[in-house]
VOBA-1610 file (N, C-alpha, C; in pm, whole numbers, padded with zeros to 5 digits, always signed):
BEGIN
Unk+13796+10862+07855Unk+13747+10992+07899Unk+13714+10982+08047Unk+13768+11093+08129Unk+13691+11065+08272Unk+13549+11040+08289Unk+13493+11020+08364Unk+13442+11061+08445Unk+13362+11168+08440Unk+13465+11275+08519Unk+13424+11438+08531Unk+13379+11510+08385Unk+13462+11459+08317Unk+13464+11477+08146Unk+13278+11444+08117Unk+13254+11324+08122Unk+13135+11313+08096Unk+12985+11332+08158Unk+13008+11351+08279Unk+12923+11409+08358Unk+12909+11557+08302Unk+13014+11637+08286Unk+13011+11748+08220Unk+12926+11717+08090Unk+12950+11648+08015Unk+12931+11665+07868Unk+12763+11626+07870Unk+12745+11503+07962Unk+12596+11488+07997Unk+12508+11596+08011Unk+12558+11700+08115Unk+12478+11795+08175Unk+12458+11879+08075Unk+12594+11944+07996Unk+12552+12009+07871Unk+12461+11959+07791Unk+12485+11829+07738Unk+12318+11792+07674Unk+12177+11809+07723Unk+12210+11798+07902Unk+12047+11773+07889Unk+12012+11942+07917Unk+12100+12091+07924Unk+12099+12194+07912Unk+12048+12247+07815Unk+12120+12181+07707Unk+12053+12229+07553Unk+11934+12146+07513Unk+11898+12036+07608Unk+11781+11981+07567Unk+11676+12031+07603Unk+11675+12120+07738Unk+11565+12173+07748Unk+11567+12270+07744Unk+11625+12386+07670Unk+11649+12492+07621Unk+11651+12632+07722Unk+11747+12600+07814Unk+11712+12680+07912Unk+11653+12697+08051Unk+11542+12571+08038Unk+11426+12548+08139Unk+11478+12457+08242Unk+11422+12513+08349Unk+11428+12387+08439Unk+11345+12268+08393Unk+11374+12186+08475Unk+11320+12033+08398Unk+11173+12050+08465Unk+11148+12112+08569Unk+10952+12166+08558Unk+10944+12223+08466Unk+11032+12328+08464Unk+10970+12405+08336Unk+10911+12379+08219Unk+11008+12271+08176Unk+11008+12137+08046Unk+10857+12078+08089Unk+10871+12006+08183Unk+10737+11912+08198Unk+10562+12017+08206Unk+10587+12149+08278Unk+10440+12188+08296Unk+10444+12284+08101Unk+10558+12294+08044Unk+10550+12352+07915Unk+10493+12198+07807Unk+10583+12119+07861Unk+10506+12004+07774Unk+10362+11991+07841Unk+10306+11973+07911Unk+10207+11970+07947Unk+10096+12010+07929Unk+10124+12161+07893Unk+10018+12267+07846Unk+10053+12235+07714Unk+10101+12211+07633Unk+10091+12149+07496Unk+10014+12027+07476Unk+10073+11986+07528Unk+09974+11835+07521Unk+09844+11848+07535Unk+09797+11965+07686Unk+09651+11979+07646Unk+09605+12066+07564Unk+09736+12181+07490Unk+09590+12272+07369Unk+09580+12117+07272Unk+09735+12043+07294Unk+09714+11953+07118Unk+09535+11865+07145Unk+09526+11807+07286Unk+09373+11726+07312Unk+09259+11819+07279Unk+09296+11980+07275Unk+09160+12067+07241Unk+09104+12053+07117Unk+09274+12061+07049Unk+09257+12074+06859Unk+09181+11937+06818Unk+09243+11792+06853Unk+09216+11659+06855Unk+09035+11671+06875Unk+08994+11745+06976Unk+08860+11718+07007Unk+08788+11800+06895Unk+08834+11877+06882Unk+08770+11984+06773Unk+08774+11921+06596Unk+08868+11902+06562Unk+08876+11794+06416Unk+08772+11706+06453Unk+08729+11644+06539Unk+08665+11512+06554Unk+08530+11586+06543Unk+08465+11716+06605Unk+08346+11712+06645Unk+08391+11773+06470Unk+08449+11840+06381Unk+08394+11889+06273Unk+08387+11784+06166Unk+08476+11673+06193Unk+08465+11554+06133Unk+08310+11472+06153Unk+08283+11465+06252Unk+08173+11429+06260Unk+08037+11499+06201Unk+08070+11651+06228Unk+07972+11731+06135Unk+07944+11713+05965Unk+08044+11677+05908Unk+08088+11616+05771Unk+08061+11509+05750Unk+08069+11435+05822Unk+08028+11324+05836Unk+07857+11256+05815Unk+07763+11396+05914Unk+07686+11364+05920Unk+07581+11438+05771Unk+07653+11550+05732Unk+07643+11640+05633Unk+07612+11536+05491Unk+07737+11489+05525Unk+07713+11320+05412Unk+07610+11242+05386Unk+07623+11187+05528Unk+07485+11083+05522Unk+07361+11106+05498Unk+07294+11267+05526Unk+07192+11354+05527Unk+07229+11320+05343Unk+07299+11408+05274Unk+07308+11436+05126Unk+07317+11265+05039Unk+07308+11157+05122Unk+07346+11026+05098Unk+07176+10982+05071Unk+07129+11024+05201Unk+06935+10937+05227Unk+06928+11035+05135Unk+06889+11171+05126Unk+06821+11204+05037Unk+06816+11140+04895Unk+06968+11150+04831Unk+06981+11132+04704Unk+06915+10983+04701Unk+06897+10916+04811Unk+06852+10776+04781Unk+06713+10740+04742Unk+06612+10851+04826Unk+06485+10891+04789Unk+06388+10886+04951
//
């Protein structure tokens, strides 16, 4: 295969890889994902911890 052939066929992949976007586009769209996903991450943890502590409270008591 040339060459030209695959340079072509390259570019088409990385076209459909980022669906349109320029490759900023790609990176500040991944980006802002990445930080709602660290919002959600922080949020499970603080309600995990609320459960957590919900426990141990319902734990001493039952202990006396």
């Amino acid at each position: 295969m040339p060459e030209e052939d695959l340079d072509a066929k390259a570019d088409r992949m990385l076209d459909a890889a980022l669906g349109g976007l320029t490759p900023h586009e790609a990176l500040v769209k991944a980006s802002l994902a990445e930080a709602a996903n660290v919002d959600e991450r922080n949020l499970a943890k603080e309600k995990n911890r609320e459960r957590a502590l919900k426990l141990l409270a319902a734990l001493e008591k039952s202990m006396g």
